[in-house]
C-alpha positions in Angstrom: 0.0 0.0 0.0 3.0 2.6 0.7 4.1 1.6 -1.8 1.5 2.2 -4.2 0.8 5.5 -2.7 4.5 6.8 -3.5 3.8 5.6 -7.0 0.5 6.7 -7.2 -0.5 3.1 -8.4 -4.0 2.8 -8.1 -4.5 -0.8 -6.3 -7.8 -1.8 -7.2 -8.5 -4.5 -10.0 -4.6 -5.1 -10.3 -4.1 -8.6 -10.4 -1.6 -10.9 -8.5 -0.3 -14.5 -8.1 1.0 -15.8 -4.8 3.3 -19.0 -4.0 2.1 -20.4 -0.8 -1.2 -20.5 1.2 -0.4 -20.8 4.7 -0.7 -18.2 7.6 1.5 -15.6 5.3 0.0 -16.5 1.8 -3.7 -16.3 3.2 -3.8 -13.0 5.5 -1.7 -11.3 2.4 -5.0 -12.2 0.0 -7.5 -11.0 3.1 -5.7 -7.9 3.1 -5.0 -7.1 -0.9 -8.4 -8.4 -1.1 -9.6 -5.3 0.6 -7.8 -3.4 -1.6 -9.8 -4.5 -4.2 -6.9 -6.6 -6.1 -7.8 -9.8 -7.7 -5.9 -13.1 -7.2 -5.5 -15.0 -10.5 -2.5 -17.5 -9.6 -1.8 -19.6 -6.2 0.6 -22.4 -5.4 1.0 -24.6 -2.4 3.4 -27.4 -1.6 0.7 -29.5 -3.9 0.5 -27.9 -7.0 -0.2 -24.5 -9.0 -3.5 -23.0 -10.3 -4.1 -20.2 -12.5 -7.6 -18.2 -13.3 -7.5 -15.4 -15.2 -11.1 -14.4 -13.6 -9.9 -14.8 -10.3 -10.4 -17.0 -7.4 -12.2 -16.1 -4.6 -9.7 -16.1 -1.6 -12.6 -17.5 1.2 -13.5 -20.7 -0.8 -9.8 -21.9 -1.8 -9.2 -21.2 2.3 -12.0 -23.6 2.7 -11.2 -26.4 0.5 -7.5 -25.7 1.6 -8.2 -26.7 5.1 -10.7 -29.3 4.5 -8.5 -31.1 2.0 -4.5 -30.2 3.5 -4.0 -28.3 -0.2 -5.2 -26.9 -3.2 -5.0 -29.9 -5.7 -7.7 -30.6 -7.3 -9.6 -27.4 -6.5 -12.7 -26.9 -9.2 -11.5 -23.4 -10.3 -8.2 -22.9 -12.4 -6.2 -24.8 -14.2 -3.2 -26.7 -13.3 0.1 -25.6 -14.3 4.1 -26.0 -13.4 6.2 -23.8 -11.2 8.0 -22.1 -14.3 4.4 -21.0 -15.9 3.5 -20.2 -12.8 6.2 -17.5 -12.4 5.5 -16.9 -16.2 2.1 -15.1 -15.6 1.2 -12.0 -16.6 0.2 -10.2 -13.8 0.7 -6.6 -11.5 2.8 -8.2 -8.7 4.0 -11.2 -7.6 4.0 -12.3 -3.9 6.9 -15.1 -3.1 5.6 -16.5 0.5 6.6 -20.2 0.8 10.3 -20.9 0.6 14.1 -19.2 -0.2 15.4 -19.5 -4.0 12.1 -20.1 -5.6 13.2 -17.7 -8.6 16.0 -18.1 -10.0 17.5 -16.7 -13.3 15.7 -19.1 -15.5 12.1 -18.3 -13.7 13.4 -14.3 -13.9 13.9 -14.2 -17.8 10.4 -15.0 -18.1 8.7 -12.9 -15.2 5.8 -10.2 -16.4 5.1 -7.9 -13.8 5.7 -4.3 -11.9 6.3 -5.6 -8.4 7.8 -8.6 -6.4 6.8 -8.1 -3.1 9.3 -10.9 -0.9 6.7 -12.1 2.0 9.3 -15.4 2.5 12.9 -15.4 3.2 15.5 -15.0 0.3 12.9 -16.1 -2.3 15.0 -14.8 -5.1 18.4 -15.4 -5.8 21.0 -13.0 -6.8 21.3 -13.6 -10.6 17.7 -13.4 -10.5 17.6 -10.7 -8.6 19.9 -8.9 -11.5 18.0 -9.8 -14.2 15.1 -8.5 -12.4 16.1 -4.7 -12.1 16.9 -5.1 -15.6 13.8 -5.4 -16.4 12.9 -2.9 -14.1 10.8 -4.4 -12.0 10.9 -3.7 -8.2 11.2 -5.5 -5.5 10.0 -4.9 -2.2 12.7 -6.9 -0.2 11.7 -9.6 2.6 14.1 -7.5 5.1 12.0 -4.7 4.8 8.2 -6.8 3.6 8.0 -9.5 6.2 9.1 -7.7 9.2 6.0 -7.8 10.9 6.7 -10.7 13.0 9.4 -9.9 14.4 8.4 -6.0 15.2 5.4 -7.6 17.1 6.9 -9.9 19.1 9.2 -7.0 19.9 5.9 -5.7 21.1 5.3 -8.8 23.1 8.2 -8.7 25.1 7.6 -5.3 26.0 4.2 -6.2 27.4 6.3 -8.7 29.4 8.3 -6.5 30.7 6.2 -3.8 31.6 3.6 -6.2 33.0 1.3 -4.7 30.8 -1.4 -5.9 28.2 -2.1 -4.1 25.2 -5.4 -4.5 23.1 -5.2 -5.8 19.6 -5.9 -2.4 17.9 -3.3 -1.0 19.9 -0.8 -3.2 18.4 -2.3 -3.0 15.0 -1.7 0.7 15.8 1.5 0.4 16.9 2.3 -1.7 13.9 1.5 0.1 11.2 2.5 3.1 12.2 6.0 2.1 12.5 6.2 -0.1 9.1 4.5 2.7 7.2 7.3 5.4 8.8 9.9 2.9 8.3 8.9 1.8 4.8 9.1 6.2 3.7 12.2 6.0 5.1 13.8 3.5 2.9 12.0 4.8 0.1 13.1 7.9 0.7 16.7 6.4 0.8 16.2 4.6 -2.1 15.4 7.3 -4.4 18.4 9.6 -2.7 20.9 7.3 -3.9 19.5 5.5 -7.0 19.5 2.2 -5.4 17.3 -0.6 -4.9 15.0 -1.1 -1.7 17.2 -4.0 -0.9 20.1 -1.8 -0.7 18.5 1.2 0.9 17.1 -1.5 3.7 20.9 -2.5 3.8 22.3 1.6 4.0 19.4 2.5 6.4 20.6 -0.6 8.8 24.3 -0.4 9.1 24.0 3.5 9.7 21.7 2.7 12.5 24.4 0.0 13.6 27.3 2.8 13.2 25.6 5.4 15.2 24.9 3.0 17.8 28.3 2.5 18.6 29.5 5.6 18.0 27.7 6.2 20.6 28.8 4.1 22.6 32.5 4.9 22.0 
């Protein structure tokens, strides 16, 4: 979504695919979902699927659940993990495993965004070819941080003995992911690099002040 807004890239009715449909995969549809974006490609540890109508996020959760995967769903058809990635969609969301792309998947990718909600998804020749082609990526250091900036929040709670409602959290949360994401945008666009390397610039001079501080 900050992301969007710095671009002024209207959300709604852009389409995207996502690899995996676990905790990350599924809350990532809810949420684009209410950003009126239209999932056309998902792929679980079972197999892909791909509808260029789109699926509707609520019944694949269902039959997900009820059968341990998507295979077999009624909707979509079947494809491999290379015309998967070969889509042609807004943005991709990575959110199963590390080195799913790789340059061979890369050559082929059609899209404005990679947004990296799994750990080192893309590997670094792909991740080459992919600026190339100018397509942006919205690195896991930076995109999937939420986890651990809450449970940050948790062991403050701990050790304040307090107890904080959920939208406080929420609060919390987004206020500091949406400040820190401007920042590395910001950064980004300051020294003509990617978000990767802004994240990276942004993180060591954090590191160097605090021991100069110290020293």
């Amino acid at each position: 979504k900050e992301w969007a807004d710095k671009k002024d890239y209207n959300l709604r009715g852009k389409s995207y695919i996502i690899q995996g449909f676990g905790n990350v995969g599924y809350h990532t549809c809810e949420v684009l979902n209410t950003f009126g974006m239209n999932l056309i490609g998902v792929g679980d540890h079972s197999c892909y699927i791909h509808s260029p109508e789109g699926l509707n996020i609520f019944n694949l959760k269902n039959y997900s659940n009820n059968n341990k995967s998507i295979k077999n769903y009624e909707f979509g058809n079947e494809l491999s993990k290379q015309d998967f990635f070969n889509i042609n969609c807004d943005i991709i969301i990575p959110s199963a495993l590390e080195l799913q792309i790789d340059k061979n998947i890369a050559k082929n990718i059609n899209c404005t965004l990679i947004a990296e909600a799994a750990n080192g998804p893309i590997d670094n020749e792909a991740e080459e070819i992919l600026e190339k082609k100018n397509i942006t990526i919205i690195p896991d250091i930076l995109a999937n941080s939420g986890g651990v900036l809450v449970s940050y929040y948790e062991w403050l709670q701990n050790k304040r003995d307090e107890y904080w409602t959920e939208k406080e959290i929420r609060d919390k949360f987004d206020l500091k992911i949406s400040d820190t994401f401007r920042k590395i945008y910001s950064l980004s666009v300051r020294n003509n690099c990617s978000l990767r390397e802004a994240s990276y610039i942004y993180s060591l001079n954090k590191l160097e002040s605090h021991y100069n501080q110290k020293i």
